[in-house]
C-alpha positions in Angstrom: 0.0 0.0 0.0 1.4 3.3 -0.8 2.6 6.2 1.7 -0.7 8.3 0.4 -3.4 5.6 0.6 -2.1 5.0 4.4 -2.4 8.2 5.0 -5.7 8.8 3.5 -7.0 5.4 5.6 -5.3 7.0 8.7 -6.8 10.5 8.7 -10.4 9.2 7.8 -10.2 6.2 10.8 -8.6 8.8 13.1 -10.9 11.7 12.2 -14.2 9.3 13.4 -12.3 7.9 16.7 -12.1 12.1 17.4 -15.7 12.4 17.0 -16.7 9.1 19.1 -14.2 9.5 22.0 -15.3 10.9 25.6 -14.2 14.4 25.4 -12.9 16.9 22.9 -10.2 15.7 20.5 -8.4 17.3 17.6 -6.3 15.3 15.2 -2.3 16.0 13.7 -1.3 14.3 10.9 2.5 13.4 10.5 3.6 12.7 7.1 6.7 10.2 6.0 8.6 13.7 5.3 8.0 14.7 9.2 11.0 12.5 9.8 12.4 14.6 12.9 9.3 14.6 14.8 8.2 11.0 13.9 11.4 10.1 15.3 10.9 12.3 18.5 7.1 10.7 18.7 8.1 6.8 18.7 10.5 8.0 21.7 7.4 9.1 23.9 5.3 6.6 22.8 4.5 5.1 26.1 3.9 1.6 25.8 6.4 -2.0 26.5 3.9 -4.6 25.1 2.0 -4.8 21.6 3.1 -1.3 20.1 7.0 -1.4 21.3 6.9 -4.4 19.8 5.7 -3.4 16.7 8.2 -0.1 16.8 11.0 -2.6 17.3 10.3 -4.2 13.5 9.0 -1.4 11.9 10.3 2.4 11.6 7.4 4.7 12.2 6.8 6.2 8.9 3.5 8.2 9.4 1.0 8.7 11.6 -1.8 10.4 13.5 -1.4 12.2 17.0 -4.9 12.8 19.1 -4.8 15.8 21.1 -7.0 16.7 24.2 -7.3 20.1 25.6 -5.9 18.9 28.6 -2.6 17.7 27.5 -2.9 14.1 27.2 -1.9 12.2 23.2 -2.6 9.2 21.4 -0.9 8.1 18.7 -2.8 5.9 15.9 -0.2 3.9 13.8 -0.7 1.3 10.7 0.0 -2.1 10.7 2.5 -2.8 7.9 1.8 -6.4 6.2 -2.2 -6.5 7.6 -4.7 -5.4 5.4 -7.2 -4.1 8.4 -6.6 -3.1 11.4 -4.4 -0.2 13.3 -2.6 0.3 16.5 -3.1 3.1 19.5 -1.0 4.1 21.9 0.0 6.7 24.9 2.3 9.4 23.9 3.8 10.3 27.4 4.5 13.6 28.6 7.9 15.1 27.3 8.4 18.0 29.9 8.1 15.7 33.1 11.2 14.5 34.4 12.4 10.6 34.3 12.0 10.3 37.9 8.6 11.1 37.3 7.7 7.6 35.5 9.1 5.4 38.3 7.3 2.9 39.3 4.2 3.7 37.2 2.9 1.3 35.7 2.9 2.0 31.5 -0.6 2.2 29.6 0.1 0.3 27.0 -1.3 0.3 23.7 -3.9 -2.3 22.1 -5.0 -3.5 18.6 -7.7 -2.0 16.8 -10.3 -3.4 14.2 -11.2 -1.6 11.1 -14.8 -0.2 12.8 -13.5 2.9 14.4 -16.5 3.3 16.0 -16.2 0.1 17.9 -12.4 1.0 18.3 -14.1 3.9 19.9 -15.6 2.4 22.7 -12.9 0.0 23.1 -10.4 2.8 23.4 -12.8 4.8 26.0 -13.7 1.4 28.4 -9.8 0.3 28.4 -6.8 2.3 27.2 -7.8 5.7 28.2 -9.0 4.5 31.4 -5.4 2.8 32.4 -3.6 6.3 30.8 -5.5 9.1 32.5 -4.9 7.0 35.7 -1.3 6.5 34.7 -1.1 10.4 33.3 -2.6 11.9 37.0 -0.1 9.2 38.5 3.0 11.2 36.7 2.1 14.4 37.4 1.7 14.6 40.5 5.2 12.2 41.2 6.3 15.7 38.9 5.2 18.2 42.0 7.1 15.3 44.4 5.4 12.4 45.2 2.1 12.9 46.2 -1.3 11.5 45.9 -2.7 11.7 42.9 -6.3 12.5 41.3 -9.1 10.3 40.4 -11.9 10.3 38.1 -14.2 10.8 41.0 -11.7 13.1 43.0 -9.5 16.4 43.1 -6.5 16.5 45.4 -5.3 19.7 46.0 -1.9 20.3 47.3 -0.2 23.1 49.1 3.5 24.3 47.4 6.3 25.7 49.5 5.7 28.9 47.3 1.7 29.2 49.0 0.3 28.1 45.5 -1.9 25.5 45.4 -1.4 22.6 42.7 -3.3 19.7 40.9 -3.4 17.6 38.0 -6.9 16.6 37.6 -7.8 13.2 36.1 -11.4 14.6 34.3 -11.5 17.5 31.5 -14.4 18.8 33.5 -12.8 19.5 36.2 -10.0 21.1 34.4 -12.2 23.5 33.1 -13.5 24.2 36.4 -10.2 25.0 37.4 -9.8 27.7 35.0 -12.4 29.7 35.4 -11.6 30.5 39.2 -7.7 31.2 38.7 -6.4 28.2 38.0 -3.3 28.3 35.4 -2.3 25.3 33.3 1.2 24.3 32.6 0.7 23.4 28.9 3.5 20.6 28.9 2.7 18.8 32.6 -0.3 19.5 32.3 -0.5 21.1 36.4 -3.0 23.0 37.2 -1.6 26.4 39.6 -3.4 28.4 41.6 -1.2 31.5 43.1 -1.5 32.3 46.3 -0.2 35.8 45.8 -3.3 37.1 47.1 -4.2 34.9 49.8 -8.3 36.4 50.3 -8.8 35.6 46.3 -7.2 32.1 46.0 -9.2 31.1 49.3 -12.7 32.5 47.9 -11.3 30.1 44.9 -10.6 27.4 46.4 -14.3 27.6 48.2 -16.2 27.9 45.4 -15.0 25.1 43.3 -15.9 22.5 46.0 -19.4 22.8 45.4 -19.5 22.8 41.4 -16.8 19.9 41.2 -19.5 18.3 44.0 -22.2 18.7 41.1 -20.3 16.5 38.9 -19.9 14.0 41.6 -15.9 14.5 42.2 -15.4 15.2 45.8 -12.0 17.1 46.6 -9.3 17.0 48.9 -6.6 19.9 50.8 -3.4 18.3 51.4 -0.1 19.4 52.4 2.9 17.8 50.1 4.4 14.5 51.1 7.7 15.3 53.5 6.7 18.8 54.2 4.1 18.5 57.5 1.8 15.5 57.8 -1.0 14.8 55.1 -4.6 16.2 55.8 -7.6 15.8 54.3 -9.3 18.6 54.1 -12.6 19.7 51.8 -11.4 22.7 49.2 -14.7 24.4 50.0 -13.1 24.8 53.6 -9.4 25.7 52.9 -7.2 26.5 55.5 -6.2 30.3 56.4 -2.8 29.9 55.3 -0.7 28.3 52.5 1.6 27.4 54.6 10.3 3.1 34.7 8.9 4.2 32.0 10.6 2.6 28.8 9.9 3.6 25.5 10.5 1.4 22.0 13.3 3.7 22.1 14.4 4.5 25.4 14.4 3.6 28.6 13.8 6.3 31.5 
């Protein structure tokens, strides 16, 4: 099959798994010619099993990168020598540091049929379950170690700096998050709030309580692991005062 017919198969399969998915997702094509960044791409792909596998036989020649608003990537790749079918992956995080992928467990990828819209729901009930629970995993091991996130739960953590810091598992949440101060790190995807002024990030952090409790995710106010001893705390009450992951081509 030639380079153009893959890619034609790939942007139309890819375009209805963007439409079907849970979420808002946006599709990037990478051509054969994108050599440098398909190279950069099978680095971060995050996955030891089926697609490192794969990646071991077969240079990654083209393929399609799903983007969410939040940060987190799939990668859809062909199957060279198979008439149907495709591959999906994890693209892990590349501003997070190695230490950050320690001990969490990889997401890896699976096998998809030619039906993208079953692939859809396969995708939604398995892979992106075990990588947003993997992805919340990381980026809180990024801020040092502590507890992370959950579907059903925020975790909000005091910095040394007074800021407060999360890394929500749910999109909806996120967006939560932004409208009462919250600033996004576009590459860890860590949520900030400042705690510059103290009055403003406390009226913040009480408001969200009660519209994250709306779409049944509960939150907690902790301090960070080593610096005073874990509480548990509802945001909605905050205190006064702020006071190995291996790649198919490298291992971290």
């Amino acid at each position: 099959m030639h380079d153009h017919d893959i890619s034609e198969r790939l942007t139309s399969y890819a375009d209805v798994l963007a439409g079907e998915l849970p979420g808002t997702w946006t599709t990037l094509h990478l051509p054969p010619e994108a050599k440098d960044d398909l190279a950069e791409l099978a680095d971060q792909i995050w996955d030891l099993d089926l697609v490192a596998a794969h990646l071991a036989q077969h240079r990654l020649k083209q393929a399609i990168v799903l983007n969410r608003p939040d940060g987190a990537q799939l990668v859809l790749l062909d199957r060279p020598g198979t008439r149907n079918g495709f591959l999906i992956a994890a693209v892990a995080p590349r501003a997070l540091p190695d230490e950050a992928y320690r001990t969490v467990p990889e997401p890896n990828g699976i096998a998809l049929a030619d039906d993208p819209f079953l692939s859809a729901e396969q995708i939604a009930d398995d892979l992106l379950v075990r990588h947003d629970r993997a992805l919340a995993q990381v980026r809180h091991n990024a801020l040092g170690g502590i507890r992370p996130s959950q579907p059903d739960r925020v975790v909000l953590t005091w910095q040394p700096d007074g800021s407060v810091a999360t890394a929500p598992a749910d999109d909806r949440a996120g967006a939560i998050l932004l409208t009462h101060g919250f600033l996004q790190d576009p590459h860890s995807g860590i949520y900030r709030l400042s705690g510059d002024d103290t009055r403003k990030q406390a009226r913040a952090l009480r408001e969200i309580g009660p519209q994250l409790d709306t779409l049944g995710i509960g939150t907690a106010l902790q301090h960070p692991a080593g610096r005073t001893a874990p509480t548990a705390a509802h945001a909605s009450v905050p205190s006064a005062t702020a006071g190995t992951r291996t790649s198919a081509g490298r291992t971290r």
